[in-house]
N, C-alpha and C positions, 0 to 999 in steps of 0.2 A: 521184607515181604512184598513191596512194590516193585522191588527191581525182579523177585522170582514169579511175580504176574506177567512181567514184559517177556521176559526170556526163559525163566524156568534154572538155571544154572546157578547154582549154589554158590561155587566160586567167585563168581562176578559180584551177586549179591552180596556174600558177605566183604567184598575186597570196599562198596561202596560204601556199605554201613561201616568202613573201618572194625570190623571184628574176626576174630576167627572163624575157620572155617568150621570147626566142631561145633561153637559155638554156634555159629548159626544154622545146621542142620538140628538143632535142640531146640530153638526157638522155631523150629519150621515144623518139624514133626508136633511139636506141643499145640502149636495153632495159638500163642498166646504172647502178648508182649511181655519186656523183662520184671515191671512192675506189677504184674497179675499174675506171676509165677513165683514173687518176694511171700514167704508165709513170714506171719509175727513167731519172734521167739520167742516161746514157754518155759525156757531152759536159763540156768544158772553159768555164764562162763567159767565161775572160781565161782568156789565155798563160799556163802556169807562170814565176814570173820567176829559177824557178830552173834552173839550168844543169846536165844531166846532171853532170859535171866537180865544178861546186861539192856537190851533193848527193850525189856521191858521195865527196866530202872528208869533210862532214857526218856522212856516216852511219861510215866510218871512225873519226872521232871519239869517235860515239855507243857504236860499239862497244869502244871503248878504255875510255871512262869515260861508262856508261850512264846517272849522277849531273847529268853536265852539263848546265846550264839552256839554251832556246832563248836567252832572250836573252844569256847569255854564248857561243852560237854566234854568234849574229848580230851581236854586237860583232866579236866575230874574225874573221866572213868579211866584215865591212865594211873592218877593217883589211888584211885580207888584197886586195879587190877596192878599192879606194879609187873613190867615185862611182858605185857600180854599181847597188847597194844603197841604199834608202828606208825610213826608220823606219816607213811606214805597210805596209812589206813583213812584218816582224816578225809578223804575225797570219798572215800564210799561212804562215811559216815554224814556230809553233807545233804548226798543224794536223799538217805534215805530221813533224814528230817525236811529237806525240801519237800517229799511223798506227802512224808505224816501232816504236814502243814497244809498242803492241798486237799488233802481228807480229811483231816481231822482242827486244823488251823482255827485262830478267830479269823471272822470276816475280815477283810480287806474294806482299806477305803477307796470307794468309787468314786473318779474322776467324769463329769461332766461337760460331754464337748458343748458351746456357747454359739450362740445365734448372734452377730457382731449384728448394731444396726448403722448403719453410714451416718458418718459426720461426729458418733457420739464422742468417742476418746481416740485421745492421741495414747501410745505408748512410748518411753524412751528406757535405756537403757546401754551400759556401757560395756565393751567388748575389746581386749587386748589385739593386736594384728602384728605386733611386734614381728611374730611367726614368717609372716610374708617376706620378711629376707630384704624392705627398704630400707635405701643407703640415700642420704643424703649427704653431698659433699664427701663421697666415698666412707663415709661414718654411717653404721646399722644405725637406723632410726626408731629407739624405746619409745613405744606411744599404744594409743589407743582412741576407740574412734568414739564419740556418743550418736547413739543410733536412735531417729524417730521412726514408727511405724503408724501408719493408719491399720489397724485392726480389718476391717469391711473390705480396703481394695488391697492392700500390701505396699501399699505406697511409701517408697522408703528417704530416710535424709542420714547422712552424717558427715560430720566433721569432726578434724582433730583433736586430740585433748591428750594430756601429759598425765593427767590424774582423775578420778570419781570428784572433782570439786562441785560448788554453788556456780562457779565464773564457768568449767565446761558443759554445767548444763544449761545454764543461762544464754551461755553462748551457742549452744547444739538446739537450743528447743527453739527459739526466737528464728534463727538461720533457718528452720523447718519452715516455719510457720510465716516467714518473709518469702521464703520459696514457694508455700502453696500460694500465697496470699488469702489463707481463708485459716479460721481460729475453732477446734472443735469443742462440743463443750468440757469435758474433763481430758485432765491430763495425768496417765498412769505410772507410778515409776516403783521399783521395789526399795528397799528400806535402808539404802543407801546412806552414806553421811552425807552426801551431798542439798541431801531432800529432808530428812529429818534425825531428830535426836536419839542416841542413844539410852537407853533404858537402866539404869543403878541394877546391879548384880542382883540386890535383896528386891528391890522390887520384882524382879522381872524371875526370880522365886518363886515370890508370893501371888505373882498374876501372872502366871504361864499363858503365852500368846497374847500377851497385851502387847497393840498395835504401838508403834516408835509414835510418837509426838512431830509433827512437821517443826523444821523450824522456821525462826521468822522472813531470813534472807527468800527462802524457798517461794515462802507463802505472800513476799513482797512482788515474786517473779510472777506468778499465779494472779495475783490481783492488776497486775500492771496488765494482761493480757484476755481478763475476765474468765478465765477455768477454773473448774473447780479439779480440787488436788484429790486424789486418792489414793492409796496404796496396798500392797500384799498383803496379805496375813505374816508372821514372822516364818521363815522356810518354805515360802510357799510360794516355790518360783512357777509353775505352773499354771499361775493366776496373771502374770508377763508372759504369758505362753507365745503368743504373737510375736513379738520381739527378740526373746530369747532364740526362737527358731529361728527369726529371718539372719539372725547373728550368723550362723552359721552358711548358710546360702549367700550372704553376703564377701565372706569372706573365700568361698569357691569362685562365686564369678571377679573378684580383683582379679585372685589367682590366675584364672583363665586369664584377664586381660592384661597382667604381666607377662604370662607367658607369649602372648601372643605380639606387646609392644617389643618382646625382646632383651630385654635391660628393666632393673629395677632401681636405677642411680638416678637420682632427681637433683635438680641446682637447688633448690632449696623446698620449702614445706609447701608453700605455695601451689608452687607446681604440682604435686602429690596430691594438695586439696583436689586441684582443678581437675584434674585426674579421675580422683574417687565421685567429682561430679558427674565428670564426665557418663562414665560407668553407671552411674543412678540416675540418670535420664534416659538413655536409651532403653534401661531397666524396667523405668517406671512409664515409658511409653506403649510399654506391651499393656497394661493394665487398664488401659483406656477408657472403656465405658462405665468401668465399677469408683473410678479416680472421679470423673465426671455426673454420677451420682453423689458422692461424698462433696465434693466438692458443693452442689446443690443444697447439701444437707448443712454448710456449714456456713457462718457468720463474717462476714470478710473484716481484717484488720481493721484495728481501727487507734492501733496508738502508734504510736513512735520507737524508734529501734533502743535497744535499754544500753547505760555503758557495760562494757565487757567487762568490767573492773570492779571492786569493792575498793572503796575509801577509808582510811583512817588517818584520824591524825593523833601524832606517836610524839612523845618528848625524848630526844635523841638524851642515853643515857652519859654517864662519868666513862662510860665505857669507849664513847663513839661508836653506840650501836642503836638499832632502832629493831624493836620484835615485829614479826609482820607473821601472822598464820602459826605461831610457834614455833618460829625459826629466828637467828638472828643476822643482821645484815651489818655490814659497819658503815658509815660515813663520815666524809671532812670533820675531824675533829672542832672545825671554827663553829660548827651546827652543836655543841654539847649545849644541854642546858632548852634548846631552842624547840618548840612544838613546832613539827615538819608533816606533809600530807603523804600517806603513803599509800600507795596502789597498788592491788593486787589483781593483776591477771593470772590467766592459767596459765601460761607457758615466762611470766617475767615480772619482776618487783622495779615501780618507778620511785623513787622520793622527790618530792620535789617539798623549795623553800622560798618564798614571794614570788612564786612562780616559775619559777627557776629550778628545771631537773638536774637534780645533783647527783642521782645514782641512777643507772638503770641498768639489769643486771638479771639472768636468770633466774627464774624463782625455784629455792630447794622441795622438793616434794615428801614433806613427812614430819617428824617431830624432833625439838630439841638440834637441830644444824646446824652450821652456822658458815656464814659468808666472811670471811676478812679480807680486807684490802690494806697488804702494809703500807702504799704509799698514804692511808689513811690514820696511821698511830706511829709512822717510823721517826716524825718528829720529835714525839713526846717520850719514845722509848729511848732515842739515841741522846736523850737527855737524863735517862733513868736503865742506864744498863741493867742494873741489877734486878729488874723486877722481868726478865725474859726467862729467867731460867724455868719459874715456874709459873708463866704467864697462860691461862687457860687453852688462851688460841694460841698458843706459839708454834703448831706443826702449819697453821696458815700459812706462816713468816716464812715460808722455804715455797718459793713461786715455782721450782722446778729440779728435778734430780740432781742439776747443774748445781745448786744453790747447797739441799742438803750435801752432796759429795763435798762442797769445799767446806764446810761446818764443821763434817766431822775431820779433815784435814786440818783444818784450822786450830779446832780442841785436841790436837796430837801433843804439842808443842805448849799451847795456851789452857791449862785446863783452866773449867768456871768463868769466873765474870772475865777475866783479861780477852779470851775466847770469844766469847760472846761479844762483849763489846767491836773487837774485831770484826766478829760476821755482821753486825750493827752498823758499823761503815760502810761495809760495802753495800748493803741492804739500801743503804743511805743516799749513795754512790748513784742506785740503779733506778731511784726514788727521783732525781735528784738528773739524771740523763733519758739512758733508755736501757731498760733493763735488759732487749737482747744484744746491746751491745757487752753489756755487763756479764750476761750469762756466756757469750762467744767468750770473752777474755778468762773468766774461771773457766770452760772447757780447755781452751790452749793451757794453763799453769797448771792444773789437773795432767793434760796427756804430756807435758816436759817434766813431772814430776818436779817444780819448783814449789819453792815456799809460797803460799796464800796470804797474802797480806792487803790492807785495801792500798797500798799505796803501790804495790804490785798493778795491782786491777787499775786504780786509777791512770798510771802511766799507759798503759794498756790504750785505757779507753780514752783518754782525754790527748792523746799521743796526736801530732797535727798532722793529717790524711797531706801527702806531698800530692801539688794539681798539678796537672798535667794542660799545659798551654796549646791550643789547638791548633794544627797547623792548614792556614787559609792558602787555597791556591792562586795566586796570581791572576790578577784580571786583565786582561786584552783588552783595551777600550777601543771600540772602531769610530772616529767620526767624522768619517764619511756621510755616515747617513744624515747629521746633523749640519755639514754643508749643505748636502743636496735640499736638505729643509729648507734653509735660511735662502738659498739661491731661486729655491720655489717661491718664496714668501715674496723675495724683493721684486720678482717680476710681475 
């Protein structure tokens, strides 16, 4: 309609609005735009295929038990109508209880937007990023971040973490709160295990929405920092509203800023952290005035940085194992018997014994695991064949495909203990040199298709490397110049 003010020409006009030309002599003769010419439909596309009689069964239903799902209607009135009813009907039968619930429904619960006041609470909260496609050391990196939020300005922190533990939030809330340099007074988190206990099945029965119990690691982090603790109601992530959202906008702007570094390959985690700081500084430098009110509002540090780690100390079992978090670990069998200190970080398990770190080792993330190190039991086993076959950890005992391959080579020929005892030497062998020397030599008698034996392997490996004498070039000695010195000297 502007371009037939300037010039009048239909053609043109509709060529600029992109439309037909019919088309736009119908909106020009009408004088009206396409949306003031849209009338609401009064009209049925298809038959309802439902039956006043049955919908008014339904609604009976609905109003007995308002909970009830469409599709556990439409189960029942299929059994009820046998053949009448089509699974592709179920969508129109949604619609029209979604209707009935909007007109005739119980109330709805109302959600309450909140007036944040600066400085009050911190919020934390932990959030997968795995998604983001980082490689470390050309290896996808499984992780997740713990995220702080100041409520009032948006003021964001996070760092890495493996798991929902006490040690990543220990470690993600403190690193906040060393970064603001200022402590607010509550700190918010939902009902995590990290933060508090879980509730007995019958209790939590008989008291529907009773709040989790903090526990005491949790409420030891809280004190050591002067905050007070609080938490959700049980499903009621809406009450973390703050945080839970910024989850998401945080994870756009990495996004963006991987795309834009190019490459999501980092040398190590490190790098990555410094990275996701990167990105949360210049983030949290837009926020400026409302950051420096909060700030104002809030009580500056005043203790010391807490250890990253939970301590125990464990009696190294008959096993050569030590339990750490519900998981089990092995160590030097010379440690059985012996009360050893064991530390738990989030990302790795230390033992140490008179001070002295004996293990340090990844930490498993979950229940019932277990860690073996045969160079840790292969003494005591190669002394006790017999007890491999049905040794709990025995798929530990196989360090790499190389190892099970010549095993079950091995038990071709040798079935049972002779078998075993056999993989036991080499096992022994590898214990005992280096095991990728060990593992190269079972690949070679593997691809020659010869017999597996350890004294195969050991020849293999223990075979003397021929040296190679190096050949020095000839030296030219000039000395001349060592006259011309001495002749300098004497005059």
């Amino acid at each position: 309609m502007q371009e037939m003010k300037k010039h009048g020409e239909v053609g043109r006009a509709a060529a600029k609005a992109d439309m037909d030309r019919k088309t736009a002599r119908k909106y020009i003769r009408a004088g009206k735009l396409p949306s003031e010419l849209a009338q609401p439909r009064s009209w049925r596309t298809r038959e309802n295929p439902f039956s006043p009689e049955d919908w008014a069964a339904i609604s009976a239903r609905l109003e007995e038990s308002p909970e009830l799902e469409a599709k556990t209607l439409f189960q029942w009135l299929s059994d009820q109508r046998p053949g009448v009813y089509t699974t592709g009907q179920l969508r129109t039968l949604q619609r029209h209880i979604r209707r009935w619930r909007a007109a005739h429904g119980p109330e709805r619960e109302v959600f309450f937007a909140q007036q944040h006041r600066p400085g009050e609470a911190g919020q934390t909260d932990f959030t997968s990023v795995t998604e983001l496609g980082v490689t470390i050391a050309g290896q996808l990196f499984a992780h997740m971040l713990c995220v702080f939020v100041l409520p009032f300005s948006n003021w964001q922190w996070a760092t890495i973490c493996l798991s929902e533990s006490i040690m990543a939030m220990r470690r993600g809330v403190q690193a906040a709160l060393f970064q603001l340099g200022r402590v607010p007074l509550y700190h918010q988190t939902d009902n995590s295990t990290a933060a508090t206990h879980r509730i007995p099945k019958e209790e939590r029965e008989r008291l529907p929405g009773k709040k989790r119990p903090f526990n005491a690691e949790y409420l030891a982090l809280m004190r050591h920092f002067e905050m007070t603790p609080r938490t959700t109601g049980i499903g009621k992530k809406e009450q973390n509203g703050d945080v839970e959202s910024s989850n998401g906008a945080l994870k756009r702007r990495l996004e963006q800023a991987l795309l834009l570094r190019g490459s999501r390959e980092f040398p190590d985690t490190e790098a990555w952290q410094a990275f996701i700081h990167d990105v949360l500084r210049k983030a949290n430098g837009a926020r400026g005035p409302r950051v420096k009110e909060e700030l104002a509002a809030m009580r500056p540090v005043r203790t010391e940085r807490l250890a990253e780690f939970v301590e125990r100390d464990v009696v190294v079992s008959t096993w050569s194992t030590v339990r750490a978090k519900h998981c089990a670990y092995s160590v030097p069998s010379r440690l059985i018997g012996e009360t050893v200190t064991v530390r738990v970080y989030d990302a790795r398990i230390e033992v140490f014994f008179a001070g002295t770190c004996e293990l340090r080792c990844e930490r498993l993330l979950g229940h019932g695991l277990h860690r073996i190190d045969y160079r840790h039991v292969i003494w005591s086993l190669i002394r006790k064949p017999a007890a491999f076959a049905r040794y709990v950890y025995r798929e530990e005992l196989f360090p790499s495909l190389a190892f099970r391959r010549a095993y079950d080579a091995i038990q071709t020929p040798h079935q049972g203990m002779p078998g075993d005892l056999e993989y036991l030497r080499i096992l022994h062998l590898a214990a005992s040199t280096m095991e990728a020397d060990v593992e190269i030599a079972l690949s070679m008698l593997l691809a020659e298709d010869r017999a597996i034996t350890s004294d195969a392997v050991k020849a293999l490996v223990l075979r003397p490397k021929p040296s190679e004498t190096p050949s020095l070039a000839t030296l030219d000695v000039d000395l001349a110049a060592y006259d011309a010195l001495i002749a300098e000297v004497g005059t």
